[in-house]
C-alpha positions as CSV (number, residue, x, y, z in Angstrom):
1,X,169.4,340.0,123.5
2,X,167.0,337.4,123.0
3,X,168.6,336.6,119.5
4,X,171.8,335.9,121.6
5,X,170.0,333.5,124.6
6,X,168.5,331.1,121.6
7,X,172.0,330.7,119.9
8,X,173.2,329.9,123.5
9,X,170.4,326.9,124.2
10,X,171.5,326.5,120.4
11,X,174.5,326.0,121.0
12,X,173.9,323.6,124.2
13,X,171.4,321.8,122.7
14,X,174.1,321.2,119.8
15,X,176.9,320.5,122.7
16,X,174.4,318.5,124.8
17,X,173.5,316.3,121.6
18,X,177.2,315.7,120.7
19,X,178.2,314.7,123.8
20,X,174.9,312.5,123.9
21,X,176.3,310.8,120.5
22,X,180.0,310.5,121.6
23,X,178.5,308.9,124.9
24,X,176.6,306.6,122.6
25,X,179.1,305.6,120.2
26,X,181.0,305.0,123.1
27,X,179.1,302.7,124.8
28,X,178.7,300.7,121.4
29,X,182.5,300.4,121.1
30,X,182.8,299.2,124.9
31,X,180.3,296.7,123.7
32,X,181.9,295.6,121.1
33,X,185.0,295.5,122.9
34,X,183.4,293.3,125.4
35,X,182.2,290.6,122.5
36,X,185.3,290.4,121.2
37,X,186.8,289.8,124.4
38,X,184.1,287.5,125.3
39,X,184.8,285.7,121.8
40,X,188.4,285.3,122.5
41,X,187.8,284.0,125.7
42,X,185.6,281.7,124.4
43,X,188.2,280.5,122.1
44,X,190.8,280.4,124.4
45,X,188.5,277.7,127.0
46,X,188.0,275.9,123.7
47,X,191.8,275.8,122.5
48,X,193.0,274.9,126.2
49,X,190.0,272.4,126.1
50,X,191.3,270.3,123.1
51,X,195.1,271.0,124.2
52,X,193.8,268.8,127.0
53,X,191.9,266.5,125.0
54,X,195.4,266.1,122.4
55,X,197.2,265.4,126.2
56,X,194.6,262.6,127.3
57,X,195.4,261.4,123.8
58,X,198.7,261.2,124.1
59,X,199.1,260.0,127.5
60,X,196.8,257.1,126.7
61,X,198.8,256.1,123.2
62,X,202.1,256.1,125.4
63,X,200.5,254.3,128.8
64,X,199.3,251.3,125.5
65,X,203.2,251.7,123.8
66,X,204.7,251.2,127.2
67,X,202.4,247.8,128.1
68,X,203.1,246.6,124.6
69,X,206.6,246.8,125.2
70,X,206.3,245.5,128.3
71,X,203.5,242.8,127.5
72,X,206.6,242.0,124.2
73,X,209.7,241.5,126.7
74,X,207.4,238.9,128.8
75,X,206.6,236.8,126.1
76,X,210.3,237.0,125.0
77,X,211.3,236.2,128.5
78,X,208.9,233.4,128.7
79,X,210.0,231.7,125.3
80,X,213.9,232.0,126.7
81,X,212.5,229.9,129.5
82,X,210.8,227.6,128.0
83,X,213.5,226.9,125.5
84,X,215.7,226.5,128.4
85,X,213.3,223.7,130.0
86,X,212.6,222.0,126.7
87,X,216.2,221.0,126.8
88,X,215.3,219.6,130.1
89,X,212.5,218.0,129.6
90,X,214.3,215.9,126.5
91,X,217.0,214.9,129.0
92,X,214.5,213.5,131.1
93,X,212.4,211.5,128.0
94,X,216.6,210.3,127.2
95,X,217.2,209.2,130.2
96,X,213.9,207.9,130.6
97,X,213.9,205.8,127.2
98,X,217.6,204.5,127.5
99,X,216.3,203.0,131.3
100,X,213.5,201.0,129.0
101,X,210.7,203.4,131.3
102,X,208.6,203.9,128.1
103,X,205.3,204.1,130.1
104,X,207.3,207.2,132.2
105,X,208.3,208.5,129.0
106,X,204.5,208.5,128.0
107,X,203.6,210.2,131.0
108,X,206.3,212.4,131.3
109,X,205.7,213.3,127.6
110,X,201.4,214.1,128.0
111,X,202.5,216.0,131.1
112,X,204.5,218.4,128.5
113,X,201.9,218.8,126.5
114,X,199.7,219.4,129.0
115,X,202.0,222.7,129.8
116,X,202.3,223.6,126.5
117,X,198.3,223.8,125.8
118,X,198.3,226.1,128.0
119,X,200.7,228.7,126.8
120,X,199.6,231.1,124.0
121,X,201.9,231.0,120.7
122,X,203.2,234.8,120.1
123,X,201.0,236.2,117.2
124,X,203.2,239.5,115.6
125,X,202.0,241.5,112.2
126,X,203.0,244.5,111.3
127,X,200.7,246.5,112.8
128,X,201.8,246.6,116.7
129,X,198.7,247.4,118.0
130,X,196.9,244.8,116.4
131,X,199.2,242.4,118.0
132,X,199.3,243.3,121.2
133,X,195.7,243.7,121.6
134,X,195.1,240.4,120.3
135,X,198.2,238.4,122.7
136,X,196.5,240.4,125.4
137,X,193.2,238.8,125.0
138,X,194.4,235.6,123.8
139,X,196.0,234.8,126.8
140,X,193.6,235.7,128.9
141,X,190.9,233.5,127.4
142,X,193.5,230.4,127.5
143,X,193.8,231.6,131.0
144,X,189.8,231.3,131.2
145,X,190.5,227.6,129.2
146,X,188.9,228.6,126.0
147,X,189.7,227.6,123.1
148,X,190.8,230.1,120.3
149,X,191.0,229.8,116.4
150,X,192.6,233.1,114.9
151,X,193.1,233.9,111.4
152,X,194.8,237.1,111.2
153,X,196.0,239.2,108.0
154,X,198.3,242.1,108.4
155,X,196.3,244.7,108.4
156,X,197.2,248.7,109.1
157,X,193.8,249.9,109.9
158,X,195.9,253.2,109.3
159,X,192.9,255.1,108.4
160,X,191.4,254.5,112.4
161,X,192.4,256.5,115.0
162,X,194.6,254.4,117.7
163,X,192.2,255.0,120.6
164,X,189.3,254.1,118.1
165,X,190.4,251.2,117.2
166,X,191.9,249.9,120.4
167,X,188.0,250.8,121.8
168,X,186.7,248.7,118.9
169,X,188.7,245.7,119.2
170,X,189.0,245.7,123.0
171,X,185.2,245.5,123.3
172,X,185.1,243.0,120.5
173,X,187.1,240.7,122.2
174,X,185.7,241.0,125.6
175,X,182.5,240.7,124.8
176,X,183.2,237.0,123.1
177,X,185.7,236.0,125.6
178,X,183.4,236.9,128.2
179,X,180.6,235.0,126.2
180,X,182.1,231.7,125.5
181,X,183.3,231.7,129.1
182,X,179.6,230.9,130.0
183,X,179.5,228.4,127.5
184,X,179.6,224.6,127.3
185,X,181.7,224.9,124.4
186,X,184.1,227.2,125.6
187,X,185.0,228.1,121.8
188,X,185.6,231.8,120.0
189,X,187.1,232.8,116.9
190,X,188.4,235.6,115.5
191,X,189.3,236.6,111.9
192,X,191.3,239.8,110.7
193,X,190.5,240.0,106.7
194,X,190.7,242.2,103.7
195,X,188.0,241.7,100.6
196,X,187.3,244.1,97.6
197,X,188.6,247.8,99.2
198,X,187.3,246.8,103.1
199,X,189.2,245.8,106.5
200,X,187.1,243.6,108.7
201,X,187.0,241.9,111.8
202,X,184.4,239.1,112.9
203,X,184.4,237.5,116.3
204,X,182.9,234.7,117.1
205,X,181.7,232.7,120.2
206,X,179.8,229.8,121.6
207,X,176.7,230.5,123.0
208,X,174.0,228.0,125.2
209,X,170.9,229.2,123.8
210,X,170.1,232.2,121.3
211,X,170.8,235.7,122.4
212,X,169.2,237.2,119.5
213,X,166.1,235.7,120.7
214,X,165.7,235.9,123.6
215,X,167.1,239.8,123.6
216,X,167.1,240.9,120.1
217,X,167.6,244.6,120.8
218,X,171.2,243.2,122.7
219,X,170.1,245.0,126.0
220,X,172.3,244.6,128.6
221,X,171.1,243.0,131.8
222,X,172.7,241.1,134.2
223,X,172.1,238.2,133.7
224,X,173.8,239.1,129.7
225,X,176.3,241.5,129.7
226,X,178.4,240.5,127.7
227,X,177.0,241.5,124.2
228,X,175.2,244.8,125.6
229,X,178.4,246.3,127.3
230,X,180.5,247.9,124.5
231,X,178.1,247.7,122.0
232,X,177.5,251.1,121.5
233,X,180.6,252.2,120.9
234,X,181.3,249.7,118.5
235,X,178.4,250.9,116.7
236,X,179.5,254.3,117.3
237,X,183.2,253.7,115.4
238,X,181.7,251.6,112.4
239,X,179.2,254.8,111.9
240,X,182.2,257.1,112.4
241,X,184.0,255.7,109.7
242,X,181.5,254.7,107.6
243,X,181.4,251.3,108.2
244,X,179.1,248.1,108.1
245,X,178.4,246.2,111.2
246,X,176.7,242.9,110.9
247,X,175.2,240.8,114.1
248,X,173.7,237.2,113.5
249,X,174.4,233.8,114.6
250,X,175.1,230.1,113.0
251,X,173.8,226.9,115.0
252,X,174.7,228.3,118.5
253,X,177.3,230.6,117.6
254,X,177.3,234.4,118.2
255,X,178.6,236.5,115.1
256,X,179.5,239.9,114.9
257,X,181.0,241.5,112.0
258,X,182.4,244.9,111.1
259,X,183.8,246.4,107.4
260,X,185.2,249.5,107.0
261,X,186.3,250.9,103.3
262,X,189.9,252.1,102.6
């Protein structure tokens, strides 16, 4: 009898253990189940995160095609115009010359001029982005009355991201426009080049006193915001594609320079 009772707590020991185990395992699998759900998740957030990323992208490359396009038929409506007035205006210096009124003619003729001074020629290259960025600016430092010396070479920049490079340039440019707009001088140039296997772009621009001196780390302030804002993320794109950026300046001129290799 007593043989019988210890294979019975045996037995339920055995049974107790077993189910102890399968509870165990159990728990293990639910775990596991719960990491891998937890892991998917996590990749899910972080697919639908870049999705959203890739949309910003994309919205932002179309909202820059559609002002090119736009910014493009202006300038092509504004040359219509004044190819239309030009006609005009000869008519006038004609009639103006065959009445012997060669001091009106004179005047008539500076006050052409004059107009024409202000109105930015149409740079195009190949690369569209380039150009627009560049007529953008342009015109709104002739708008500001600065004067602007450009030597551009067609240039892809293919290896750049578009919102990159639109960041770099943009900041480039407003940094020097906004620069020389406190100037005496009023001057900035800019020159798109290719040497020995690198792209570069320097920008230059009047300044009234030395910048580097006076705030050689480029710290913005406000009473000089226009090298410090921007500056980081131009140094961010030269690092991010391996490039050289150069700062320095020639008998009160501000240069900045950046290289990048193909």
């Amino acid at each position: 009898m007593e043989n019988i009772v210890s294979m019975g707590l045996c037995c339920l020991c055995l049974l107790l253990a077993a189910l102890l185990l399968w509870e165990h395992r159990q728990n293990i699998l639910a775990k596991q189940k719960g990491q891998r759900r937890d892991r998917e998740l996590s990749d899910s957030i972080a697919e639908n995160l870049d999705l959203q990323q890739e949309l910003c992208k994309l919205k932002e490359k179309y909202g820059q095609q559609r002002d090119m396009e736009r910014e493009i038929r202006e300038i092509h409506a504004s040359s219509r115009t004044l190819k239309h007035d030009m006609k005009n205006h000869m008519l006038v210096l004609l009639a103006y010359l065959e009445a012997g009124k060669v001091q009106e003619a004179k005047a008539y003729t500076s006050q052409i001029l004059d107009h024409l001074n202000k109105i930015y020629t149409y740079i195009h290259v190949g690369n569209s982005l380039l150009s627009y960025i560049l007529n953008s600016k342009f015109g709104r430092a002739k708008e500001l009355g600065l004067d602007i010396k450009a030597q551009i070479e067609n240039l892809s920049f293919s290896y750049m991201d578009s919102m990159d490079f639109s960041a770099l340039l943009n900041n480039l440019l407003d940094n020097a426009i906004e620069a020389a707009v406190r100037s005496q001088e009023k001057r900035m140039e800019v020159i798109v080049y290719s040497q020995r296997g690198f792209d570069g772009i320097t920008v230059k621009n009047t300044i009234d006193s030395s910048v580097l001196k006076d705030n050689p780390e480029l710290v913005t302030t406000k009473e000089e915001p226009e090298h410090g804002l921007g500056l980081m993320q131009i140094k961010r794109i030269t690092e991010k594609y391996q490039g050289m950026l150069d700062i320095y300046e020639e008998e009160l001129v501000f240069i900045i320079n950046v290289v990048y290799p193909r």
